[in-house]
N, C-alpha and C positions, 0 to 999 in steps of 0.2 A: 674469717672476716671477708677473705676476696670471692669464698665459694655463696656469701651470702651477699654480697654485691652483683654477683651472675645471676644470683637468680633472682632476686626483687629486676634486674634488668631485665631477665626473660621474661617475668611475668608481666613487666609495662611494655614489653615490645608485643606480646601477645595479645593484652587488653587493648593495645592503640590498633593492631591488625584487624581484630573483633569488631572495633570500633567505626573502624577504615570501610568493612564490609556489610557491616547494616549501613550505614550513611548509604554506602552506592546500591544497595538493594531501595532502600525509599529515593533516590535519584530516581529510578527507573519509574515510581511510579506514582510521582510529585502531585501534587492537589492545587493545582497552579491554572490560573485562566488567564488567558492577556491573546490578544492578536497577533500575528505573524507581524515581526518583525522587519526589515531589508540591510542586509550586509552588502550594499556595493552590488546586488542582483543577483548576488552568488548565492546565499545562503537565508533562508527562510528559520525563523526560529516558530516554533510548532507552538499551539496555545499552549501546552504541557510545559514550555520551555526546552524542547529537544531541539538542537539545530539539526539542519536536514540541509542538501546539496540541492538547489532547487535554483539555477541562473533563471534570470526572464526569460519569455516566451517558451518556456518549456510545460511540459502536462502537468512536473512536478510543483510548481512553479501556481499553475490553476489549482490547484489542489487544494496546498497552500494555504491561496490566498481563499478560494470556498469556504475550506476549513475554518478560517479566521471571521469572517463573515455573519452575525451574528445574526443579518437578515434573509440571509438565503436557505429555506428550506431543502432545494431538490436541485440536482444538477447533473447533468449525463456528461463524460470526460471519455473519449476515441486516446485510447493510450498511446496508438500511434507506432511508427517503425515496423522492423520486420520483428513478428511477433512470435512464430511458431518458425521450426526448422519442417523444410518443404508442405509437403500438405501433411499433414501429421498434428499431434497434441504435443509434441515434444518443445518445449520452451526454449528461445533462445539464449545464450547467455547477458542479454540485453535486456529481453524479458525477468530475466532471474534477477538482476538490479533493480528494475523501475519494483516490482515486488516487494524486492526489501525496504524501499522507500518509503512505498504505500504502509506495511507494516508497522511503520512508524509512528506514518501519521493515523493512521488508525486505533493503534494502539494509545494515542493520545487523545484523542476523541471518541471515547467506548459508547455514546448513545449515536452515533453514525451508521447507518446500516447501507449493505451494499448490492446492490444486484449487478450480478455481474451476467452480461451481455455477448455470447457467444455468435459468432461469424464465420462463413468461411468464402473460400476462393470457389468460383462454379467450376463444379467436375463436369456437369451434364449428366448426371444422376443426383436429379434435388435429396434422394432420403439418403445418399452417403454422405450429402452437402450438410444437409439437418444433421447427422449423425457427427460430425465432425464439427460441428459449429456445437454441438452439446458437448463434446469431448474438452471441448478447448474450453468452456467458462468451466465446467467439473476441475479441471485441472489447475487453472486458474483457484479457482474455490480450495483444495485440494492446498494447494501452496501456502496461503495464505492461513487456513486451520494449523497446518503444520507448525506456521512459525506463532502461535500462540492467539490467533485471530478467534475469535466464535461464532462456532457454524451460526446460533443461533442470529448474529449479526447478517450473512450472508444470502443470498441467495440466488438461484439462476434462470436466464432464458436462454432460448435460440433463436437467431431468425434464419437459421442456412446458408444460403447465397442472395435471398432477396435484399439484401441492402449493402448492394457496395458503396467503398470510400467515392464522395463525387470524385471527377475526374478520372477514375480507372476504370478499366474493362474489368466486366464480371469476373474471369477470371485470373485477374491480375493476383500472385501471392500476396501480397500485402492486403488483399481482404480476408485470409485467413489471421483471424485478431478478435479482441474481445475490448466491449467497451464495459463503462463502468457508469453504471446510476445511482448517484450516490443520496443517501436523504437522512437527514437532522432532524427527526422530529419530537425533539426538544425545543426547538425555534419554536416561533408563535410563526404562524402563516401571512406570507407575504400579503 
């Protein structure tokens, strides 16, 4: 009798496990529309329902609130900070956050597509500028597939060194960075 008490328990602790694991598998990929939310500025809840770390005045923050926006087709977002380690495609560990952020909201928003916007700091050789400024949105693009993103969502430009951040010298680091142009065209046009 006690060995058939074990295991009708083992088998409703298995079924509730089972149970426990599809529920969080369709969590992830909820059928849910509503607008960003505000937690006290801290925290943005995604139209999917996903909260996301997004205080005011942050990129994450614009994102967000775009995201939620049901009249804004198109919108370009300067990610901002130090974005690559020296002059290189290597990611900061700053960059590898805001990333996983973006992944989120993107992942909640599947007809958003993104062109991502590659930059660099002037060397004084424009075609290693251009080559570098391609590296950096590829790698950018690159991240983003990886973590479940689709290429077919993505896509890339360059502009080199011709367009620094206002207020810096061309070749100030912080122009080696990539922006992001983002467009919903599911919206109806502004």
């Amino acid at each position: 009798m006690t060995r058939l008490l074990f295991l009708l328990l083992f088998v409703l602790v298995g079924v509730a496990a089972l149970l426990g694991i599809k529920s969080c598998q369709e969590a992830r990929h909820p059928v849910i529309s509503a607008p960003a939310q505000d937690f006290g500025g801290k925290v943005a809840i995604l139209g999917d329902g996903t909260p996301i770390f997004a205080p005011n005045g942050t990129i994450a923050r614009a994102l967000a609130d775009w995201l939620a926006d049901p009249k804004s087709t198109r919108r370009y977002f300067e990610v901002g900070g130090r974005q690559f380690v020296g002059h290189t495609d290597e990611p900061t560990p700053e960059t590898r956050a805001r990333m996983t952020r973006l992944v989120a909201m993107l992942a909640g928003s599947p007809a958003v597509k993104v062109e991502i916007v590659g930059h660099a700091a002037a060397s004084g050789n424009p075609a290693a500028d251009m080559a570098l400024s391609h590296a950096h949105a590829e790698r950018a693009r690159a991240m983003l597939v990886e973590e479940g993103i689709s290429a077919d969502r993505l896509s890339v430009s360059t502009r080199g060194a011709g367009q620094p951040l206002p207020g810096l010298r061309p070749d100030d680091p912080r122009n080696d960075r990539i922006g992001l142009l983002m467009t919903a065209p599911d919206r109806p046009a502004d």
